[in-house]
C-alpha positions in Angstrom: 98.1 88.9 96.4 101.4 89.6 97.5 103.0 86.3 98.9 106.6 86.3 97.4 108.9 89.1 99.1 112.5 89.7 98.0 114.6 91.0 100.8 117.6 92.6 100.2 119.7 94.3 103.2 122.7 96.2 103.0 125.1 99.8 104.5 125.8 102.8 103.2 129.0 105.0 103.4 127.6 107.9 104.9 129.9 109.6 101.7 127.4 108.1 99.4 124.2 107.9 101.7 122.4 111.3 100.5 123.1 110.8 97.1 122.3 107.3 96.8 119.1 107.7 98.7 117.7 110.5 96.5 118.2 108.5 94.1 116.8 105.5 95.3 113.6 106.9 96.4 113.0 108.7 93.0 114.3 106.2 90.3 115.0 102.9 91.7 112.4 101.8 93.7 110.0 103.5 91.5 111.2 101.5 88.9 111.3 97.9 90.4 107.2 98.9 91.3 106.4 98.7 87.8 108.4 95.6 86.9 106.0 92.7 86.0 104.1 90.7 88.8 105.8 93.0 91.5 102.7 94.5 93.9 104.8 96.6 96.6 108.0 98.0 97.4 109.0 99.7 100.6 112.5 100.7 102.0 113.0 100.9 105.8 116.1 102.0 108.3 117.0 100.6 111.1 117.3 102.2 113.8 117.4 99.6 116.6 115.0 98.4 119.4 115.0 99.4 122.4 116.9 98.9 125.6 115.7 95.4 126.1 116.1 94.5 122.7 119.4 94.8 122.6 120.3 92.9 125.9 118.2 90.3 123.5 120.6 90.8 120.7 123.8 89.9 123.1 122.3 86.4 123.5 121.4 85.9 120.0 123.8 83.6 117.8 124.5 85.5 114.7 125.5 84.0 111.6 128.9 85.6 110.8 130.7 83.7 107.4 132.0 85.6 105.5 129.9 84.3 102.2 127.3 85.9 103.9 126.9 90.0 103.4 126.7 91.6 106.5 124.4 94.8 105.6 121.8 95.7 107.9 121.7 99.5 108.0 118.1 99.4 105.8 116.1 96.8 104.1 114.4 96.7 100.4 111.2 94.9 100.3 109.4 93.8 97.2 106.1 91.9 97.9 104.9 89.9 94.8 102.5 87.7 93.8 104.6 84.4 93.5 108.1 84.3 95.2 108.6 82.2 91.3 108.4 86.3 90.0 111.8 87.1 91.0 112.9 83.8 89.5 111.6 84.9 85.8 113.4 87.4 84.9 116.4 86.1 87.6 117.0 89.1 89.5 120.7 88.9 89.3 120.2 88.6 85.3 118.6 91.9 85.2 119.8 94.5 82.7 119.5 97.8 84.4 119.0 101.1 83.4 122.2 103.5 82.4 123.5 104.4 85.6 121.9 101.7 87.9 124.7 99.4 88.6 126.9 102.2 89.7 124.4 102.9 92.1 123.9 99.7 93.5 127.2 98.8 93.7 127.4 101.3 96.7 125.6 98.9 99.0 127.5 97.6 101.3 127.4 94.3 102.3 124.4 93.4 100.5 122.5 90.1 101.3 119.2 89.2 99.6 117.1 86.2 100.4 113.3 85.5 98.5 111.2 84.0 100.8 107.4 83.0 100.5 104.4 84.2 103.3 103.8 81.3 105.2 101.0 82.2 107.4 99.6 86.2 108.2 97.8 87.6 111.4 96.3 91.0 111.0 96.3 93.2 114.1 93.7 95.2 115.2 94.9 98.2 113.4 94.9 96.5 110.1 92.8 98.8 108.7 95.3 101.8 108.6 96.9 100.8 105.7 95.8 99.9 102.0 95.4 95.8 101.3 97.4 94.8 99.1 100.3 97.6 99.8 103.5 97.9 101.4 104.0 97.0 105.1 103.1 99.3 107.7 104.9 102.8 109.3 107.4 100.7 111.2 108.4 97.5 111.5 110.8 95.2 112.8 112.0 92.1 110.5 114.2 89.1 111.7 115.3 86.3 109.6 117.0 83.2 111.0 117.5 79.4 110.6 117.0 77.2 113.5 120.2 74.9 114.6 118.3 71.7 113.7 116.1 70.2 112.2 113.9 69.4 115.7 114.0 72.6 116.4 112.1 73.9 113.3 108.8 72.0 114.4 109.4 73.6 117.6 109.4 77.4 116.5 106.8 77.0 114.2 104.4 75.1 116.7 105.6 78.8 119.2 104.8 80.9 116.2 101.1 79.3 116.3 100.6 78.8 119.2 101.7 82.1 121.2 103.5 85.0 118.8 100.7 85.1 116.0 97.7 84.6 118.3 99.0 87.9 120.7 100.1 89.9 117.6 96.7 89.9 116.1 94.9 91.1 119.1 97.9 93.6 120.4 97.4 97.4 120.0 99.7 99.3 117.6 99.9 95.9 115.5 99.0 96.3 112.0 99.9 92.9 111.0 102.4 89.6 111.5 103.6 88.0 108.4 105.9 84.4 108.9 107.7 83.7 105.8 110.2 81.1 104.8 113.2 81.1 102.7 113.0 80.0 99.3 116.4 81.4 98.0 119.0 82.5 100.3 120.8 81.8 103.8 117.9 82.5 106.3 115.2 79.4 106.0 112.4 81.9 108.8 111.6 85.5 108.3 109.2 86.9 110.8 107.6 90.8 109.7 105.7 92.5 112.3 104.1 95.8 110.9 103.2 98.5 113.9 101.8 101.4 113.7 104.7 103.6 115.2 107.6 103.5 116.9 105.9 104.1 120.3 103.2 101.2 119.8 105.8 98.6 119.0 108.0 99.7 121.9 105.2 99.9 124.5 103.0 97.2 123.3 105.6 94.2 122.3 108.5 95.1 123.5 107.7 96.0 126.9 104.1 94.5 127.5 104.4 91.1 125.4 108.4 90.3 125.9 108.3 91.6 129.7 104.8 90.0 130.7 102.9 87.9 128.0 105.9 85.9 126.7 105.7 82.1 127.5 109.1 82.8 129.1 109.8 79.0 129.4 109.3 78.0 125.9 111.1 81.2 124.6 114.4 80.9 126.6 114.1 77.2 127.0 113.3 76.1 123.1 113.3 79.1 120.8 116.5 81.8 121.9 119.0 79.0 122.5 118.6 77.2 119.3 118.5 80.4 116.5 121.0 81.4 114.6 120.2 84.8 112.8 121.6 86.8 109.9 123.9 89.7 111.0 122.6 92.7 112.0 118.9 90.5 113.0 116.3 91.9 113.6 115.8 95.2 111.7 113.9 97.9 113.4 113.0 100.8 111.6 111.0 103.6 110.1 109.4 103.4 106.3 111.8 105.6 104.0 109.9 105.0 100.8 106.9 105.3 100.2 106.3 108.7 102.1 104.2 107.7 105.1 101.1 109.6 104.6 
């Protein structure tokens, strides 16, 4: 069971990138696997969508306070059994290692929200990567509220209704997972899990937003009335753990 996920996005000087990624990859994350009630942990870039996606981008309203970090250059995931596992131990009470903080403290921006799955579709190619482990090769990951209260029946009757239902029969899909905020600015995350970068660009990008989309509802109900986290949606390549 891994329904609790801890977020956390953030930049990197590209001064401290190498170094802070080596160690990342072969002490930190390593570390918060084996922490108690923690089942994954994966770290992604983003490398953004394609051309479409960011004409998308220029008509999203971003959330842009300053009390909120503004990171978005990569994404840690943990996935854990109860979203309540990050509450006990309080992740900002944790006493780390010699040497952690230092290394932490060169995120940039850093935002972290805990959130709990709310509903999951798997996708025909579900059964390329282990149950129970991290998300798949690539994914893209937005997290949003909605401008009203209204308007939050409204995208989760489009999440049932039309995302979910063509995510779990669209090639290149490994899974959908809705979540909701539980601690943190964002109240929706939506984590779509593809196989590669080529699947999600042919298959959603360009096959569902071009052709499949109910266009009215999207630009009509859903676009207008979002207001995501900065740097929304991430879209990226696994870092950690190795694909493979």
């Amino acid at each position: 069971m891994d329904l609790g996920l801890w977020a956390t996005w953030y930049d990197m000087d590209e001064e401290n990138k190498t170094a802070y990624l080596e160690w990342a990859h072969r002490i930190y994350l390593p570390y918060l696997r084996v922490m108690p009630g923690v089942s994954w942990v994966a770290h992604y870039a983003n490398e953004g969508g394609g051309p479409r996606m960011d004409d998308l981008i220029k008509n999203v309203v971003g959330r842009t306070d300053a009390d909120i970090g503004h990171g978005s250059q990569f994404v840690i995931l943990v996935g854990a059994v109860s979203p309540h596992t990050f509450f006990n131990p309080y992740i900002p009470d944790v006493v780390w290692p010699d040497g952690f903080q230092k290394m932490i403290d060169m995120q940039l921006g850093r935002r972290s929200a805990i959130l709990v799955e709310a509903h999951r579709v798997t996708g025909p190619d579900g059964g390329n990567v282990h149950v129970g482990g991290p998300p798949g090769p690539y994914i893209q990951m937005g997290s949003f509220c909605m401008s009203n209260v209204e308007k939050d029946f409204e995208i989760g009757k489009w999440y049932a209704q039309h995302r979910l239902p063509y995510m779990a029969q669209m090639p290149g899909c490994i899974a959908t997972r809705k979540y909701v905020g539980v601690a943190g600015w964002a109240k929706h995350a939506i984590l779509y899990e593809f196989t590669s970068a080529e699947a999600r660009l042919k298959r959603f990008e360009v096959d569902h937003e071009t052709h499949d989309l109910d266009a009215e509802t999207w630009h009509t109900n859903v676009i207008p009335f979002t207001r995501h986290t900065p740097g929304s949606p991430v879209i990226g390549p696994r870092l950690w753990p190795p694909i493979g």
